[in-house]
N, C-alpha and C positions, 0 to 999 in steps of 0.2 A: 152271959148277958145276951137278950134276943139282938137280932137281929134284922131290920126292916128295909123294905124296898120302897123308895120313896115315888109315888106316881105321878102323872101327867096326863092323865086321861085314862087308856092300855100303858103307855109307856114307862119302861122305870130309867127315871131320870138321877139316883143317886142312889146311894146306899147308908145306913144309920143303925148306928148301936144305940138303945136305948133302956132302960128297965123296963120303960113296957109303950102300947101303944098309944096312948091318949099322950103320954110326952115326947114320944120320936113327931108325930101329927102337930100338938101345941109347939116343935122346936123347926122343925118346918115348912107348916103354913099347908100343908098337903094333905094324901089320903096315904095311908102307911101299909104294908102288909107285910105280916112277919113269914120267915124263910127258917126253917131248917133243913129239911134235907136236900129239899129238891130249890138250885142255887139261884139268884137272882143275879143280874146283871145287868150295871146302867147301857141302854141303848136296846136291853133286850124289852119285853111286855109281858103283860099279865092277861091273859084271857083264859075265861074259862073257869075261874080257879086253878092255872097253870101258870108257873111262868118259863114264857120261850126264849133262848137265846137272844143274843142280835144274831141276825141275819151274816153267815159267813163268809159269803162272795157275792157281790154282785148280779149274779147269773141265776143263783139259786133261790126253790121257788119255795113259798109259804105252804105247808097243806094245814089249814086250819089250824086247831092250839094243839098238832101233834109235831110242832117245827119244823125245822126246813128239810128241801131237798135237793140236791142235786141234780140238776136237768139234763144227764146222762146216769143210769144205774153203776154202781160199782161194777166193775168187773168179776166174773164168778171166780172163786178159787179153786184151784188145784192143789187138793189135797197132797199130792205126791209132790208136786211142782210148784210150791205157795211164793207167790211172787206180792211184794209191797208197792201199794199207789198211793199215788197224791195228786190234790185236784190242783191244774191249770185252769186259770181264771182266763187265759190270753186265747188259748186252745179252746176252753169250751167242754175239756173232758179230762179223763184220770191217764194221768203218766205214771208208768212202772216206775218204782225207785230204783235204783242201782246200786248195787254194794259194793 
C-alpha cells in the first residue's frame, strides 16, 4: 500500500498509508506526496521534488535540497589507522569513538 507524507507548506508534518492520493489528501485535509524509496519524515521537507531529513543537530547547516551539513568536515580517514566519529553537539565538532 503507498505510502504518503503529509505537508504543511515544505514541511512534512505526518505520515499516511493510503490506496492512493486523492484519499490520503481527502483524509487529511492537506497536500500529500507519495514516498518510496527515497524516505520521508515528519519534521523533515519536501523541496525540490526531494524530501530532506529533519535537521540532525542544532549546529548543522542546510545546503539547499541536497541536506544537511556539519559545520566542521568529517575527519579524513586512514586507511591503515580507520578510526570512528561521532558528532558532539556541545563541542561543535567529531569526537573519535573509543572501543
Amino acid at each position: 500500500m503507498p505510502k504518503f507524507a503529509v505537508l504543511e507548506n515544505e514541511s512534512v508534518v505526518n505520515i499516511i498509508i493510503a490506496d492512493s492520493k486523492k484519499i490520503a489528501e481527502e483524509i487529511t485535509g492537506s497536500t500529500c506526496v507519495e514516498y518510496t524509496i527515497e524516505p520521508a519524515e515528519p519534521r523533515g521537507t519536501f523541496v525540490g521534488g526531494k524530501f530532506i531529513q529533519a535537521q540532525p543537530h542544532p549546529s548543522w547547516i542546510r545546503e539547499g535540497d541536497s541536506g544537511w551539513k556539519a559545520p566542521v568536515d568529517y575527519p579524513e580517514i586512514d586507511e591503515n589507522n580507520p578510526k570512528f566519529y561521532a558528532w558532539d553537539e556541545t563541542a561543535i565538532n567529531w569526537i573519535e569513538i573509543q572501543e
